[in-house]
KOLZA-599683 format. One record per residue: x, y, z of N, C-alpha, C, O in turn; residue in three letters. Coordinates in pm, whole numbers, plus 50000, padded with zeros to 5 digits. Layout:
<sites>
XYZXYZXYZXYZALA
...
</sites>
This chain:
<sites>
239259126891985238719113992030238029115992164238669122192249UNK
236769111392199236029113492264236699103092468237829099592500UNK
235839102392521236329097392666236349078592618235499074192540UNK
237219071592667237339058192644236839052792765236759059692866UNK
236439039492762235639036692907235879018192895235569010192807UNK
236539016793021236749000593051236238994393164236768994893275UNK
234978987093130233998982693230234718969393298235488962593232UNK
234478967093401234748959993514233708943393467232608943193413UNK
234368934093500233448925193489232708924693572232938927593690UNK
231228919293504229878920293597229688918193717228868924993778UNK
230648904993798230858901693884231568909294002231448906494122UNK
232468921193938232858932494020231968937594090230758935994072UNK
232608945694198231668956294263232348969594250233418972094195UNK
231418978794319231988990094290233108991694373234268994994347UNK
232338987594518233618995994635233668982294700232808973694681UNK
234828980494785235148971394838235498972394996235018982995037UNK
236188964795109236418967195238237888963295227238278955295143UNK
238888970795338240538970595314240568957495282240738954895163UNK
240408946395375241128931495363240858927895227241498917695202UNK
240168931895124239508925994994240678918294911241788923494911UNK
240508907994850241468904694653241798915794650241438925594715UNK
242848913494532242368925394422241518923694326241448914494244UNK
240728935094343239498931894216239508948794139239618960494178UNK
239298940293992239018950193845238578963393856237528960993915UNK
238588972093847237408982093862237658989193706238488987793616UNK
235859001893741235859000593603236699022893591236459032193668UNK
237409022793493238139035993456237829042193320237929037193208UNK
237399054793362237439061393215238529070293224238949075293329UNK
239219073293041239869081693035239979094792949240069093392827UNK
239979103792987239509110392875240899115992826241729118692913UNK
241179117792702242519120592668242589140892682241689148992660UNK
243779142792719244349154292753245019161692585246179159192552UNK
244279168792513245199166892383246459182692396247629179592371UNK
246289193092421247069198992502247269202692594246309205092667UNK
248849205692649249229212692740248779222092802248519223592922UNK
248679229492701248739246992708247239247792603247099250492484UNK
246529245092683244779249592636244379263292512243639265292416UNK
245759272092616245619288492513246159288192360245899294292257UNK
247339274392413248119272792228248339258792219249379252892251UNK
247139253192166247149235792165248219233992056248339222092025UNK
249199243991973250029241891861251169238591924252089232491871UNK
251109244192089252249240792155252899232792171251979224692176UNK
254009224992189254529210292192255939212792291256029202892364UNK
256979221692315257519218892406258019232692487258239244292453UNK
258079224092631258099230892762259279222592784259479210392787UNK
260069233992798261569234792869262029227792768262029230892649UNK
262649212392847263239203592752262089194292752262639184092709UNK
261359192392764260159184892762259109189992639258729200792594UNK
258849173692610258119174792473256719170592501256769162192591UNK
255369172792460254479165392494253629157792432253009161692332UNK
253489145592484253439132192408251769135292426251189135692318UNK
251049137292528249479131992565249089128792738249769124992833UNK
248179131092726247589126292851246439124392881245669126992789UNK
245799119293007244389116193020243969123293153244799128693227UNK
242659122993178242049124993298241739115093350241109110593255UNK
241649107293427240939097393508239879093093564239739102193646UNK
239169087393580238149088893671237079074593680236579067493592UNK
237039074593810236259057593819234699060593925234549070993988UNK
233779050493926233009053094001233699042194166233299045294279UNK
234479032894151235109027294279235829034994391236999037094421UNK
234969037294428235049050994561236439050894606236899061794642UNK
237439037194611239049043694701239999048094564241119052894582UNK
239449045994425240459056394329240839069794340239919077894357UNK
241749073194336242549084394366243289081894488243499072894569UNK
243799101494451244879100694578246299093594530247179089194603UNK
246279093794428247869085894358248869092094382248989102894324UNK
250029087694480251389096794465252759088094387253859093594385UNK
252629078194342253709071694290253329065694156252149064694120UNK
254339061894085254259053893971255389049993904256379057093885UNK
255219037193864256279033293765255969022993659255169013693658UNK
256709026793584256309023493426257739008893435258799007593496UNK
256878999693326257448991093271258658991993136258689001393057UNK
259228984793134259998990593015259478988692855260058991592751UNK
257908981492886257128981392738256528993192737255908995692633UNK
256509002592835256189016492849253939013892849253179023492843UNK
253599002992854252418998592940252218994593050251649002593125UNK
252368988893073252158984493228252968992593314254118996893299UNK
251958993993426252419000193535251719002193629250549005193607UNK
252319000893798252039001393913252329012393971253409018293965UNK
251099016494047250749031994111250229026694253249729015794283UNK
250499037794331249729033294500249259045194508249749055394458UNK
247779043594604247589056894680247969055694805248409046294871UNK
247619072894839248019078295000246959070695076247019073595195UNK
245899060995046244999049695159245829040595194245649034695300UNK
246969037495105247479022595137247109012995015247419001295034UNK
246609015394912246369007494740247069008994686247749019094709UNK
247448999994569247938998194520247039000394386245819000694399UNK
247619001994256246489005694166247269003793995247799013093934UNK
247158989693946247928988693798246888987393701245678986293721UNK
247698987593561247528982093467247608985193359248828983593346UNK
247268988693259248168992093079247869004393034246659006093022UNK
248349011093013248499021792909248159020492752248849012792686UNK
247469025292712247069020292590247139034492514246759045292560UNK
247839031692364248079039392257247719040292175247209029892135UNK
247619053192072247709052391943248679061291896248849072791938UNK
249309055691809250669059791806251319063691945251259055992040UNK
251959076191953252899079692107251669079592161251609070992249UNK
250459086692144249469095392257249329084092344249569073592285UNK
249039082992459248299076292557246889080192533246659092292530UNK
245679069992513244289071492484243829061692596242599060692591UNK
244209056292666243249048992766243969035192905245099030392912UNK
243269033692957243649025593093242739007793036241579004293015UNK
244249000193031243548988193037243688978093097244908976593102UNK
243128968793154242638959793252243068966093451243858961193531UNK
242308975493463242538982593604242508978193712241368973793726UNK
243128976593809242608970293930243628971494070244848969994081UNK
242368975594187243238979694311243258968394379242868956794368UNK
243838975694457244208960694568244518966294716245098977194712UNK
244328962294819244868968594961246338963094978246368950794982UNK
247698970194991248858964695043248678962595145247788966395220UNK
249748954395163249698943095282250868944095325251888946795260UNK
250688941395476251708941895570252348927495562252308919295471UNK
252858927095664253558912095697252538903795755252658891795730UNK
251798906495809250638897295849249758891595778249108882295824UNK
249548896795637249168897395562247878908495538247058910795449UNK
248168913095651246528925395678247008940695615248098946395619UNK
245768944395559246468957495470247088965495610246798965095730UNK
248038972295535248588982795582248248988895674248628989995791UNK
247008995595573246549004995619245779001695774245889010695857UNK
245118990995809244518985995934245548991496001245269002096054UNK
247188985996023247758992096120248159007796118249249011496161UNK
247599012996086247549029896074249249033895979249979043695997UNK
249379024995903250119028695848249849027095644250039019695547UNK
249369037995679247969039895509248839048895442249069047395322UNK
249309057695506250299073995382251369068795323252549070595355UNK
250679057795177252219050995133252239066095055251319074295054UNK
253519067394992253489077894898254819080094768255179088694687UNK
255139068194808256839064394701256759048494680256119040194744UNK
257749046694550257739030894508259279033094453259739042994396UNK
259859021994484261109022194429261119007494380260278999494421UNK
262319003294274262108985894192263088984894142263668991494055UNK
263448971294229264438963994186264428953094162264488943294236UNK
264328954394012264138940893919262698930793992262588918493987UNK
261938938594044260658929494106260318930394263259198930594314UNK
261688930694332261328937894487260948952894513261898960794507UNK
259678958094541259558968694540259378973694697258738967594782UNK
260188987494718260458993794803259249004394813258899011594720UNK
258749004194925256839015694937257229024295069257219018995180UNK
257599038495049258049046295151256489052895219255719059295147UNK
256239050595343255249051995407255499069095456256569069795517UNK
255069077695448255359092595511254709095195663255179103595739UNK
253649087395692253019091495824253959083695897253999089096008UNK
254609075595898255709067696040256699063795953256709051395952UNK
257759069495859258499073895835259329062095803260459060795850UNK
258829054095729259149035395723259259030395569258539034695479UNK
260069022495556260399017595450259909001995484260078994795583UNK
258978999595311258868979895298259098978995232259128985995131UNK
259498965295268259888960395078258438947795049257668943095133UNK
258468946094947257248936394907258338927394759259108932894679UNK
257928909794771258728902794626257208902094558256368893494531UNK
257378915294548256138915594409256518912094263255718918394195UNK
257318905394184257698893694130257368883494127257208877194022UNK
257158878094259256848861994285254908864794257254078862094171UNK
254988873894430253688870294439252508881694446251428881894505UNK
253378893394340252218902894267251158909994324251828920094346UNK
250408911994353249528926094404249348917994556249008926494638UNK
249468903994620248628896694745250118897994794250118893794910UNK
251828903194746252808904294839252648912494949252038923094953UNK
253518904395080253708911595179254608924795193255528927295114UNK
254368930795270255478941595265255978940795403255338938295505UNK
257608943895386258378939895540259298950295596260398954395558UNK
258748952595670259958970095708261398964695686261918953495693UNK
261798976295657263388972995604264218980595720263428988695768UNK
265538981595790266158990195872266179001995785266399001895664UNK
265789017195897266409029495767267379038095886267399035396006UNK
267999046495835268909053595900267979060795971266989065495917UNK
268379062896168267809067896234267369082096181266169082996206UNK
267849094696112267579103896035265999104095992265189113096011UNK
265819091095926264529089595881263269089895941262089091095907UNK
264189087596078262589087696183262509100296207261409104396242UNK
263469108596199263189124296293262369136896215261949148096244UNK
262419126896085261709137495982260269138296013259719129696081UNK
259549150395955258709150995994257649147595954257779144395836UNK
256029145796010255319134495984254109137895860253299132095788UNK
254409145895879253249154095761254079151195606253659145995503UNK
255639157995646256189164095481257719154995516258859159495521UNK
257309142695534258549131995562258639123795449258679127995333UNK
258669112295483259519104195296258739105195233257579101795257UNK
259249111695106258389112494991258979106094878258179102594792UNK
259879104294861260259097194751261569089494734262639093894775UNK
261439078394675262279068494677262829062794523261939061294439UNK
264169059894485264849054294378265599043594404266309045094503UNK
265669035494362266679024494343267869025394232267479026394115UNK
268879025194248269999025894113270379015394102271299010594168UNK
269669008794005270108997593931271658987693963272688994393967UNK
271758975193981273278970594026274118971193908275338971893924UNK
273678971093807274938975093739275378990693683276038993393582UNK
274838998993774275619013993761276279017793908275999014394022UNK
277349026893849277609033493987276599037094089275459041394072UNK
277269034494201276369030894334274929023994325273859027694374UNK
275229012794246274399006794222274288996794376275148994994463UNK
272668990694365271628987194458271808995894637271518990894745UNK
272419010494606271739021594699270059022994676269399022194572UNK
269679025094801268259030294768268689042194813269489043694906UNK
267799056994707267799070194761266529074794807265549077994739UNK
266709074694948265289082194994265259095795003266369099895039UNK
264199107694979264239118195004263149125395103262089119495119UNK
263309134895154262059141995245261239147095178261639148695062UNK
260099151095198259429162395103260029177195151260629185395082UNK
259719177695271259969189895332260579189395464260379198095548UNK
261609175395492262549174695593263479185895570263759188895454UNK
263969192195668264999202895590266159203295759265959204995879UNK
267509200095657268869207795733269009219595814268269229395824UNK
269779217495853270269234095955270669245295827271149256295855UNK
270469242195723270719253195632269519255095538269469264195456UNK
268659246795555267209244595528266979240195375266119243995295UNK
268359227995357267879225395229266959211595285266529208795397UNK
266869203995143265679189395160266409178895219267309175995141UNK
266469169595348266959161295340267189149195236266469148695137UNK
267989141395254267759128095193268979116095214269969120695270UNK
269049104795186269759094795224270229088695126269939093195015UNK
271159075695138271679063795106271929055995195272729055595289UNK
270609045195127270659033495229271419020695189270899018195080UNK
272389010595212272779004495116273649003595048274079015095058UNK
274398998094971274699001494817276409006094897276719004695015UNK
277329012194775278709010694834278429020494920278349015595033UNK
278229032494920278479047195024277399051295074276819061395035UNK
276919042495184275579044595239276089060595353277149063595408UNK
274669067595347275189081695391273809088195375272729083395342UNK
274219101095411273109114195403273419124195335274439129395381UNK
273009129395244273089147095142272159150595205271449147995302UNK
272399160095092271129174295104271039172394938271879167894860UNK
269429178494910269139185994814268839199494808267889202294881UNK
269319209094747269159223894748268009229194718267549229994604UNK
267339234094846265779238494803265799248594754266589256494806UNK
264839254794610264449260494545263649270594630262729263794674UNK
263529281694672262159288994741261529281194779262259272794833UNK
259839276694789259109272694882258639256894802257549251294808UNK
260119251494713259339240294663259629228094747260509228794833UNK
259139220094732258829206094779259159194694707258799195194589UNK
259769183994745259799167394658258459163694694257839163294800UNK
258099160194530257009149194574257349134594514256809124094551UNK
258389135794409258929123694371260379123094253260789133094196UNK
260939110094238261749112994221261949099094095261389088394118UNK
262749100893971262829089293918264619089193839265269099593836UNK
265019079993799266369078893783266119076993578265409068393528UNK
266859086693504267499083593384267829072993341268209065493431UNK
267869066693194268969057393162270239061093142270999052393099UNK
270859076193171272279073793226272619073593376273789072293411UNK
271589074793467271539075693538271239086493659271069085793781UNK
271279095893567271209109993649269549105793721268949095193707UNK
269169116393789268119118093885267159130293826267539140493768UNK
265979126793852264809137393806264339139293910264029129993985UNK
264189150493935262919154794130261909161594073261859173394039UNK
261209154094065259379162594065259679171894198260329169594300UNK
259029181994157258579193094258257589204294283257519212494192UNK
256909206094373255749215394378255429225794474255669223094592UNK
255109233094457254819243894504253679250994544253009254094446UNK
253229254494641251439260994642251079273094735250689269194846UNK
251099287794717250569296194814249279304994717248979301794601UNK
248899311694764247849318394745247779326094657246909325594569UNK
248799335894665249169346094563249809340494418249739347094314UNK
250419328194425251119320794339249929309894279249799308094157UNK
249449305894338248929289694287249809274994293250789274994369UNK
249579265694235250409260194246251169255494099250699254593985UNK
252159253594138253539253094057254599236194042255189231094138UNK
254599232293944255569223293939256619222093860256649226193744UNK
257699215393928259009221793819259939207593861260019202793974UNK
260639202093731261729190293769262719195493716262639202693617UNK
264029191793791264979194793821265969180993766265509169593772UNK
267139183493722268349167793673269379171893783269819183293802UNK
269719159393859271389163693931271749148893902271269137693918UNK
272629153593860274069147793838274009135793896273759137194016UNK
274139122793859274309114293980275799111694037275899106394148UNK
276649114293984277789117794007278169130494127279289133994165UNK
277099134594161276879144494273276939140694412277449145294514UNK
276109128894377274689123994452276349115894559277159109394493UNK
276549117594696277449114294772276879114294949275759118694976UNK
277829108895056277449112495150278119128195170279149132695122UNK
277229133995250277919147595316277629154695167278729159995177UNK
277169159395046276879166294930275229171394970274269165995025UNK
275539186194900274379193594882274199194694727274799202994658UNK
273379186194682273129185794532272339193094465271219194494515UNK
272529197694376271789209394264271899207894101272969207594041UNK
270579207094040271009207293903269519219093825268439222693872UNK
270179221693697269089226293619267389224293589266909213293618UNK
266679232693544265119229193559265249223593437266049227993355UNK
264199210193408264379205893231262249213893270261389209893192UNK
262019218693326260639220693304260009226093424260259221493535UNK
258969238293398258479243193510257039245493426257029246993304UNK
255699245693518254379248393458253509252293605253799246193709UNK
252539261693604251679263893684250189262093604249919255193505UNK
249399270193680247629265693631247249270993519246059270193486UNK
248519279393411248059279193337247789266393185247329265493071UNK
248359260193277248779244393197247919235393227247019238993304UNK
247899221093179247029210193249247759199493378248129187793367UNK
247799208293493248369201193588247439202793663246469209793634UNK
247609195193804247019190793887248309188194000249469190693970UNK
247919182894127248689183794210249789172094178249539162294249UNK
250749170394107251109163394068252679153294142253829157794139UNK
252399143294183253299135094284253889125494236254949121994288UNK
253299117794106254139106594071254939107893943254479113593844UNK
256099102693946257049102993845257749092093815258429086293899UNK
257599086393642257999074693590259079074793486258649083093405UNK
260059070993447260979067693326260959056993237261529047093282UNK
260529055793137260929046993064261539051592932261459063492901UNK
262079043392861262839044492745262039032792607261899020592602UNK
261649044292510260849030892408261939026892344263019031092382UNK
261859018292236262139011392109263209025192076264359028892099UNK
262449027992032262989041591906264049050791983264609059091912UNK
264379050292116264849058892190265059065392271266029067892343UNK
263039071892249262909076792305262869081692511262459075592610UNK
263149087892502263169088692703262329094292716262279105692672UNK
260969086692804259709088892759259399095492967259999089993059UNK
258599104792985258749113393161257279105293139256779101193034UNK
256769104493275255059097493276254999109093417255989109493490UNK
253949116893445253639123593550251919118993599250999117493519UNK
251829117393737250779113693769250199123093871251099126593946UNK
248799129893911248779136094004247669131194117246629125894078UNK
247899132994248246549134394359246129140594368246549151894390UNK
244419135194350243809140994346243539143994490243249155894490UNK
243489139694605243519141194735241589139794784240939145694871UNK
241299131594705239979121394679239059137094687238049136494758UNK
239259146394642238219159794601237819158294483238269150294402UNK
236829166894465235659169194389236069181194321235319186094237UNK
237449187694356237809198694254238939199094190239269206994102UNK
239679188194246241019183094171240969168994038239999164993973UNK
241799166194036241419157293885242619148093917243569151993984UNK
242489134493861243849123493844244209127393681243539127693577UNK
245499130093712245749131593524247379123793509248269125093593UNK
247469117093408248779108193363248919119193238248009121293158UNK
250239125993235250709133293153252289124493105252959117493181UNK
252549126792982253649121692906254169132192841253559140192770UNK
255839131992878256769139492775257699131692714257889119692736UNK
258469140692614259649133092544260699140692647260379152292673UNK
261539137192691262449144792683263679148292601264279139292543UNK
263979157892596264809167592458266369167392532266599172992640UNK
267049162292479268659167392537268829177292444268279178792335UNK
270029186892524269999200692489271099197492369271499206492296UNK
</sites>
């Protein structure tokens, strides 16, 4: 199937200025049909199965740059932000499992409490989304800040309101500081904790920082760093366990991404947590720098991974939404 294309109403424009609505823009997608280019017969990596994916691409100059995402539980809809300070939703469209296209698209500038984007007050590097039941949590990495927004009520024009975070959070550092954020649901253990993590905050023993804010056993772990990898995001199971997107990039290597399951039963104050890879892929695959990570669960069962990547608004990187099944062993 050839590239799908969803035009903007006429009245749109292409590019817009921060304070703007949100307005439509127009997205093509071109579908991703394998993984593994060398053996399109291929179908699963690690425990991961692969459903489909797309490439992205718009002529509305602030698209890209996506580091978050989360999926609805109709496994369409869904809200993504970039590293400007946007916000960026809207449907997933199928045939059968594959994902074939983006429908009704549209950014928007987040907003502070003043109601002025974000980004005006130099606080633009959103790069995490966390959701609870409609309040969503947007972890900022350049000043090391947590908002919440009742995007429920009042949907892409909500405010966002710094939340208190554990002094810890400020000391991280400003480049490779919060990167990713979960909410655990109130009716599971340690339920309505938020878990924040570093990308590349690291302990006196140099694993990943991370927190609990909230919730019964508010506190600080560690996550156990892998060699030279990095969090770029993080999403929670329907039993609850934890998934960490992670990536990797030097010269001699390329770059590398690999997710990891720990235990949520791990997950404590004062714990250095570690679990198995369900999946690792480098360039010989169809990845891209890849930062956002979604869960949902369909109809049928299935536990469906959504991966999103930044493009880091270049001309040699690509936005791609990749889908797996995941396989219990």
């Amino acid at each position: 199937m050839g590239a799908s294309t969803l035009t903007t109403p006429k009245a749109a424009v292409i590019s817009s200025p921060l304070g703007s609505p949100p307005i439509a823009i127009e997205v093509h997608a071109e579908p991703i049909k394998a993984f593994d280019p060398h053996d399109p017969s291929r179908q699963r990596f690690g425990q991961l199965e692969f459903r489909g994916g797309l490439t992205l691409t718009s002529p509305y100059r602030e698209f890209g740059g996506l580091s978050a995402i989360r999926i609805a539980s109709d496994g369409a809809q869904f809200i993504s932000l970039s590293d400007h300070g946007r916000w960026f939703t809207g449907r997933i469209t199928y045939e059968g499992e594959r994902p074939v296209g983006i429908a009704d698209p549209v950014m928007a500038p987040i907003r502070g409490p003043d109601g002025q984007p974000l980004a005006a007050h130099g606080w633009h590097d959103t790069e995490s989304i966390a959701d609870d039941d409609g309040t969503l949590y947007v972890g900022i990495e350049g000043v090391n800040q947590i908002v919440r927004f009742d995007y429920g009520k009042d949907g892409l024009l909500a405010r966002g309101y710094p939340i208190p975070v554990p002094p810890g959070i400020r000391t991280l550092p400003r480049n490779k500081g919060l990167e990713a954020l979960v909410f655990v649901p109130r009716n599971q253990p340690m339920g309505g904790t938020l878990i924040a993590m570093s990308e590349r905050g690291l302990d006196n023993a140099g694993n990943l920082r991370a927190f609990l804010i909230g919730g019964p056993t508010p506190g600080t772990f560690a996550i156990k760093r892998i060699e030279q990898f990095d969090i770029s995001d993080a999403a929670l199971l329907p039993t609850g366990d934890l998934l960490i997107l992670e990536r990797s990039f030097s010269w001699p290597e390329g770059l590398l991404v690999q997710i990891r399951r720990i235990k949520i039963g791990d997950v404590r104050p004062g714990a250095v947590v570690d679990g198995p890879l369900l999946f690792e892929a480098d360039l010989r695959f169809e990845i891209d720098n890849m930062e956002g990570l979604a869960v949902h669960q369909t109809p049928a069962g299935d536990i469906v991974l959504t991966l999103i990547s930044d493009d880091n608004f270049s001309a040699v990187q690509r936005t791609e939404l990749l889908q797996f099944t995941l396989v219990e062993p």
